[in-house]
C-alpha positions in Angstrom: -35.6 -43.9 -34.2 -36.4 -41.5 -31.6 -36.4 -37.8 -32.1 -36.5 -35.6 -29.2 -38.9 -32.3 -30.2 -37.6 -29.3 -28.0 -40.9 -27.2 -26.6 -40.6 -23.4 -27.4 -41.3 -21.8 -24.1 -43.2 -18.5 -23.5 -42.1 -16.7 -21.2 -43.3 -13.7 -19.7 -41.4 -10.3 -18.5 -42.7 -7.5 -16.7 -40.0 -4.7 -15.3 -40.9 -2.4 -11.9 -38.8 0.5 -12.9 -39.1 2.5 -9.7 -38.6 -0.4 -7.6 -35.4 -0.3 -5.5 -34.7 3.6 -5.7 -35.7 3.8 -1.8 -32.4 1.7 -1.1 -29.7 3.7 -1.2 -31.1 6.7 -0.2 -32.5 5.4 3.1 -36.0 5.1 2.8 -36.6 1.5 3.5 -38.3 0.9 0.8 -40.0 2.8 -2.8 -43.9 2.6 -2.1 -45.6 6.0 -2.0 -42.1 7.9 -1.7 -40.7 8.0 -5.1 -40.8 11.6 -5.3 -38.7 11.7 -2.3 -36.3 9.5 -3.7 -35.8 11.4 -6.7 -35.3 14.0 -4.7 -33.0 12.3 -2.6 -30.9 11.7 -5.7 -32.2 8.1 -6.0 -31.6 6.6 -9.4 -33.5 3.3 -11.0 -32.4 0.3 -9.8 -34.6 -2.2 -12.1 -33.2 -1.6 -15.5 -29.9 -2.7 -14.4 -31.2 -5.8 -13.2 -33.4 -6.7 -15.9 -30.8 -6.0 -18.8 -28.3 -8.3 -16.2 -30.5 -11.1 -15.9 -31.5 -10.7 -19.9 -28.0 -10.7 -21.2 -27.5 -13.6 -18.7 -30.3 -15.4 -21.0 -29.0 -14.0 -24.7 -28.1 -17.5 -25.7 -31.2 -19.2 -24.6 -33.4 -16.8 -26.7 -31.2 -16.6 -29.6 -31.5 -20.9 -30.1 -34.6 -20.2 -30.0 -35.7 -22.7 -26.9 -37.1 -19.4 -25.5 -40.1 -16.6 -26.8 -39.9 -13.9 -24.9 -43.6 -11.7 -24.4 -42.8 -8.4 -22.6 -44.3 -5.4 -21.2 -43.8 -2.4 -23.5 -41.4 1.0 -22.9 -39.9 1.2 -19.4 -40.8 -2.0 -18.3 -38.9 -4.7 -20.1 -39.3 -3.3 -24.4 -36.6 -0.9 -23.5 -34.3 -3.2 -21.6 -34.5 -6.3 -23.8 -34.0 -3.5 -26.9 -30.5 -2.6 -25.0 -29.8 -6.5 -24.7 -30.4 -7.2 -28.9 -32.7 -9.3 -27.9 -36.2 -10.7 -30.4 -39.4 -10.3 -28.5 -43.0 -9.8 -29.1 -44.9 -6.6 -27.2 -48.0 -6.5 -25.4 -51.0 -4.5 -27.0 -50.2 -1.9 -23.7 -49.9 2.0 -24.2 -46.2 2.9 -23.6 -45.6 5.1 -20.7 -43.5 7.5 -19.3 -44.4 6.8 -15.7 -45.9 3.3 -14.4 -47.7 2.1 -11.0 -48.9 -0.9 -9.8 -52.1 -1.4 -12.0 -49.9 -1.0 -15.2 -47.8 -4.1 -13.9 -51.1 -6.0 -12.8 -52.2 -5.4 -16.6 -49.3 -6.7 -18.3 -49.2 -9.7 -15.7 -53.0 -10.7 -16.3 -52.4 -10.1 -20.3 -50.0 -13.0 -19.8 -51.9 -15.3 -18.7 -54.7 -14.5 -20.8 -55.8 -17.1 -23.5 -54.0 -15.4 -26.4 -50.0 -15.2 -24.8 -50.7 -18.0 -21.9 -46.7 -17.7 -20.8 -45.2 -20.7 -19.6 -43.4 -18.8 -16.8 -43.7 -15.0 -15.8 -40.4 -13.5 -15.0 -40.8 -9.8 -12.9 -38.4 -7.6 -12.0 -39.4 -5.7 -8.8 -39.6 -6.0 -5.1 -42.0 -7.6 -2.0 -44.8 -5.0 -3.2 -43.9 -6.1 -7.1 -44.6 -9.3 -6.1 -47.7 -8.4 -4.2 -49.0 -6.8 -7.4 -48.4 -10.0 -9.3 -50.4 -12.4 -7.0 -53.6 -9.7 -7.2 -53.0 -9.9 -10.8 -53.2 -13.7 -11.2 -56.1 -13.9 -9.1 -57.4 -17.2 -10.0 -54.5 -18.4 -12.1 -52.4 -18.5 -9.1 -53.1 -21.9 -8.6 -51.5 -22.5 -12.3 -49.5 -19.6 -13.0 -45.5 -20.2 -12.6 -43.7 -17.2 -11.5 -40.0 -16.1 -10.5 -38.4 -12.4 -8.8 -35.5 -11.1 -10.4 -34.7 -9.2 -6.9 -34.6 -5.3 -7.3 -36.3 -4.0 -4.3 -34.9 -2.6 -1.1 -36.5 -5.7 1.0 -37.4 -8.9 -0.6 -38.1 -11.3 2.1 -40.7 -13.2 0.1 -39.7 -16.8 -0.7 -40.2 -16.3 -4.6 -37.1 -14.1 -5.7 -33.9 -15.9 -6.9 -30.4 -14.8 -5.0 -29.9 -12.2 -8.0 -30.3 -11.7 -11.4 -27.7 -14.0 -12.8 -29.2 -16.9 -11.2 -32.5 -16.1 -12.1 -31.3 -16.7 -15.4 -30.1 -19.9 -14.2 -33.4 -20.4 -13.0 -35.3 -19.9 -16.1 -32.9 -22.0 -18.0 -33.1 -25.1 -15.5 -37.3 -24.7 -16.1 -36.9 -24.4 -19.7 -34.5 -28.0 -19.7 -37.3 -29.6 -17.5 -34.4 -29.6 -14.9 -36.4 -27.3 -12.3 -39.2 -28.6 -10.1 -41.8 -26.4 -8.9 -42.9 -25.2 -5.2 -45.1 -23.0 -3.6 -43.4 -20.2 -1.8 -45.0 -17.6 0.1 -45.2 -13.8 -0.9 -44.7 -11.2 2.0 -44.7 -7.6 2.8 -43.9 -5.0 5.6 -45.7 -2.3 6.2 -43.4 0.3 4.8 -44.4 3.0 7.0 -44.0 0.9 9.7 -40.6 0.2 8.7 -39.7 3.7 8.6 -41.0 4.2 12.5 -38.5 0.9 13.0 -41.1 -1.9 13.5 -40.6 -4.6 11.0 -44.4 -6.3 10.8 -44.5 -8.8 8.0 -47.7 -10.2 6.5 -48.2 -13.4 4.3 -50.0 -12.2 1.3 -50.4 -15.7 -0.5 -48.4 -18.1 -2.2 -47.0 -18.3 -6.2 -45.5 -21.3 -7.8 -41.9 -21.1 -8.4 -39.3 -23.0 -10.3 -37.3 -24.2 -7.4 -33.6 -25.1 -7.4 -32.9 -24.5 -3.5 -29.3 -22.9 -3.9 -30.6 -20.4 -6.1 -33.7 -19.4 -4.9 -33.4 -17.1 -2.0 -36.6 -18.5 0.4 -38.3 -16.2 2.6 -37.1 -14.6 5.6 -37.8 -16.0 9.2 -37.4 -13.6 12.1 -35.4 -13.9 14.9 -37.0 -15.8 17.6 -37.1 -13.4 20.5 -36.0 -16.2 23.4 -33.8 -15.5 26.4 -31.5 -17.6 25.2 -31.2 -15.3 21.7 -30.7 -12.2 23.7 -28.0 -13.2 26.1 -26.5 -14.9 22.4 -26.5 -11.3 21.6 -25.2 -9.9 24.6 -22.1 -12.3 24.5 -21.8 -11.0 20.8 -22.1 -7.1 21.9 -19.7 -7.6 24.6 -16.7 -9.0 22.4 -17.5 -6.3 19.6 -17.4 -3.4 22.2 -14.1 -4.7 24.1 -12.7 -4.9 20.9 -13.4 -1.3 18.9 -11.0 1.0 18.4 -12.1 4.7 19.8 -11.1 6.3 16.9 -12.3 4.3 14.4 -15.7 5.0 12.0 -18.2 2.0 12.6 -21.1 1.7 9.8 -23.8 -0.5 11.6 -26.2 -2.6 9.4 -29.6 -3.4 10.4 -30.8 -6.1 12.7 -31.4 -7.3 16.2 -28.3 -8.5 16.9 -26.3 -5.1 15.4 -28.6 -3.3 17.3 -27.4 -5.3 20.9 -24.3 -3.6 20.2 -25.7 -0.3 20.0 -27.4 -0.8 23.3 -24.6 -1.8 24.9 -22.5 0.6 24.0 -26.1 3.4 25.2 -26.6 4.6 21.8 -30.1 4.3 20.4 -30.2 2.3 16.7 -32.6 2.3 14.2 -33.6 -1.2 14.4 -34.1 -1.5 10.5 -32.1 1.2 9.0 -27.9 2.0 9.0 -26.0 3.9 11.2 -22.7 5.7 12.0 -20.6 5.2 15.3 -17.9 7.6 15.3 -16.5 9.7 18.0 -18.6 8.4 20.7 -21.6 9.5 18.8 -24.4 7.7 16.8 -25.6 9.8 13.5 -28.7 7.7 13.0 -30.5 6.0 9.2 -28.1 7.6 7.1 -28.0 6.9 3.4 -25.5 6.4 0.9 -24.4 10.1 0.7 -24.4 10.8 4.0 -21.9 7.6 4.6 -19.4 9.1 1.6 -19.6 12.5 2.7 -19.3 11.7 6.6 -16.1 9.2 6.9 -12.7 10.6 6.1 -10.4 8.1 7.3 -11.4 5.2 5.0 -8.6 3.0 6.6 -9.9 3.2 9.8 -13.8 2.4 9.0 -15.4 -0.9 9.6 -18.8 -2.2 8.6 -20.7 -4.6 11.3 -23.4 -6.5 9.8 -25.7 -9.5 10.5 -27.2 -11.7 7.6 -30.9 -11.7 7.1 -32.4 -15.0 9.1 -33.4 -17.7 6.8 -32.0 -16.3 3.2 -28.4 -15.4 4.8 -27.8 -12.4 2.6 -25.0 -9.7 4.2 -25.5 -7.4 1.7 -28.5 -6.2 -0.8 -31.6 -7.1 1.2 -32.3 -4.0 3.3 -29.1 -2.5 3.5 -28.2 -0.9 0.3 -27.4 2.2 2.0 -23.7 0.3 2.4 -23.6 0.6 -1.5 -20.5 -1.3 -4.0 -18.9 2.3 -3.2 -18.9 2.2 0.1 -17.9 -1.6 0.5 -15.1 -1.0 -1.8 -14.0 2.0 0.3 -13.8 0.0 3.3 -12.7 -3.4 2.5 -13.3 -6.8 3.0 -11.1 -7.4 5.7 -12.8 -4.2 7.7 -17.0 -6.4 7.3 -17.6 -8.0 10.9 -20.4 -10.3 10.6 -22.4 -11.2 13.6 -24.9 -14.3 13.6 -26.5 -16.0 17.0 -25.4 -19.5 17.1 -29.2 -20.4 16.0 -29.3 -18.0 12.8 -25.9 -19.9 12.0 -27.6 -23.2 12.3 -30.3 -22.4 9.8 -27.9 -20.5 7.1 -26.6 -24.1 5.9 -23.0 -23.3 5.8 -23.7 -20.5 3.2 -24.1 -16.5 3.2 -24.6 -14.8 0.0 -24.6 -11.2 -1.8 -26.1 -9.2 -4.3 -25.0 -5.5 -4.0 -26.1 -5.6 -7.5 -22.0 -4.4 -8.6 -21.0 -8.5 -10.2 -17.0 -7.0 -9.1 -18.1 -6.4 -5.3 -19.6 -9.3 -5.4 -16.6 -11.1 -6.8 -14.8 -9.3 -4.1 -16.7 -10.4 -1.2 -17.3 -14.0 -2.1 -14.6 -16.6 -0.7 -15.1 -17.2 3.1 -15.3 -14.8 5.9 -15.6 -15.2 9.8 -18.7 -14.8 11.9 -18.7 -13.9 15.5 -21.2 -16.6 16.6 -20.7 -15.2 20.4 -18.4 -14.4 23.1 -14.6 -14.9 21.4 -16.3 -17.5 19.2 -15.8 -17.7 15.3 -17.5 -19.7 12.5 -16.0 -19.5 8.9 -18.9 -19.6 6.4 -18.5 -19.5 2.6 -20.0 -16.4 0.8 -21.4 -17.7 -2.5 
């Protein structure tokens, strides 16, 4: 008789508990500016996230298929505390504020010959997972890592959709059910972000556990081709002819959000969110400034285009359009715009993480895409 012996898997978690505050508040990102955020009336982002994708994994650790090694205090003792959860501590002093090198510790304790975890599981952003790939150094090669997503950005190949299917994720790896890929790991400059240049750099690459609806992949610009701008123009064009003058517009980030701002002679902030009202653009506003602004809810839209290559409307970039404000406006009042090209690669799916599970619930079904001129795709939002 054959008996089948289950392998206890280590696995690693390390929690970024700054990362993400940049979001709503418009700043484009959390490196060097978390003062400002504060400031800015930014709250933490990461805790959220790391107690969803933990709860998500209760049952997994409680059979005891899973032994989970965290970081301690703010990132991940605290949260998996919160969850009920059993875990063992790293031999790291608890503080009340953490930077990179605290997260570069805890990731190169784990692979170290006394914990040696099976998979590393971070909470964080692009620059999180930069920090991680410095840490492994020369276990990169080995090392198996996966992003719970909780930055402002992400565009780095290595984060699951959101935290829930990370969890899904980590349980595939643990039943052997998960192959592994490389994917790459990439950052923007964020102050080059904030002077609205998007310039993106390959850092390296990290083994992944790879299930391909569930892992986000990274993002791939928009090829700048004639063919691409008129695509946009013919977009712009219907939008415009069709916008009522005294109706609020909130306009997402993006190339092809930003043809309509041209078109209608207003300058965009090519990577940030902005207000159309009255004939008049009120440019990178943040959350506040959106609830505070618009008055007539009923007569607001949001115009949006999904992030080339992942397909995400909403929570990579954008958070400025928070749960609040989506549930303010309303499903029906989200245009989504996507060149006939960006369509083609999205593989009949868009996807969401606003990080609220009930706007997500709300925005998933199928909605319509302008794809240009008068012309409509309906694409399933998973």
């Amino acid at each position: 008789m054959n008996i089948k012996v289950e392998r206890i898997m280590r696995i690693g978690f390390v929690v970024n508990p700054i990362a993400g505050m940049g979001g709503r508040v418009g700043l484009k990102g959390t490196d060097g500016v978390v003062e400002e955020a504060v400031r800015l009336g930014a709250r933490p982002v990461a805790p959220g996230r790391a107690e969803t994708f933990l709860k998500e994994l209760k049952a997994y650790v409680a059979s005891g298929r899973i032994r989970l090694v965290t970081a301690p205090g703010l990132m991940g003792e605290d949260e998996a505390g919160r969850v009920g959860l059993d875990f063992t501590v790293l031999p790291l002093q608890r503080k009340s504020e953490t930077t990179a090198e605290d997260t570069k510790a805890a990731v190169k304790m784990l692979v170290s010959d006394e914990h040696r975890a099976d998979l590393i599981v971070f909470v964080g952003g692009d620059g999180t997972a930069r920090d991680v790939l410095d840490a492994l150094d020369s276990y990169a090669d080995e090392a198996v890592v996966l992003g719970v997503p909780s930055g402002v950005k992400m565009y780095s190949g290595v984060f699951a959709i959101n935290s829930s299917e990370a969890a899904k994720v980590v349980e595939a790896f643990v039943d052997g059910e998960a192959d592994v890929a490389e994917m790459e790991v990439v950052d923007v400059d964020e102050g080059s972000v904030r002077r609205g240049r998007l310039e993106i750099r390959l850092y390296g690459y990290l083994k992944v556990p790879y299930l391909p609806l569930r892992i986000q992949g990274t993002k791939t610009p928009s090829p700048e081709t004639v063919d691409e701008r008129e695509n946009q123009k013919a977009i712009a064009r219907f939008v415009i002819e069709n916008m009522k003058p005294d109706a609020t517009y909130i306009l997402g980030p993006g190339t092809t959000v930003k043809a309509v701002a041209d078109l209608l002679g207003v300058r965009k902030t090519l990577l940030g969110v902005d207000l159309y009202l009255n004939g008049q653009l009120i440019t990178d506003v943040n959350e506040r400034t959106i609830l505070e602004t618009i008055k007539d809810w009923r007569n607001t839209w949001i115009i949006v285009s999904p992030i080339g290559g992942q397909g995400i409307i909403f929570g990579r970039g954008n958070q400025q359009i928070s749960p609040d404000v989506i549930r303010k406006v309303g499903k029906e009042h989200i245009l989504v715009l996507a060149t006939k090209n960006k369509v083609k690669r999205l593989k009949g799916i868009l996807r969401v993480d606003t990080g609220d599970p009930k706007v997500d619930g709300l925005l998933k079904g199928y909605v319509k895409v302008l794809t240009d001129y008068g012309e409509w795709r309906i694409i399933r939002v998973e």
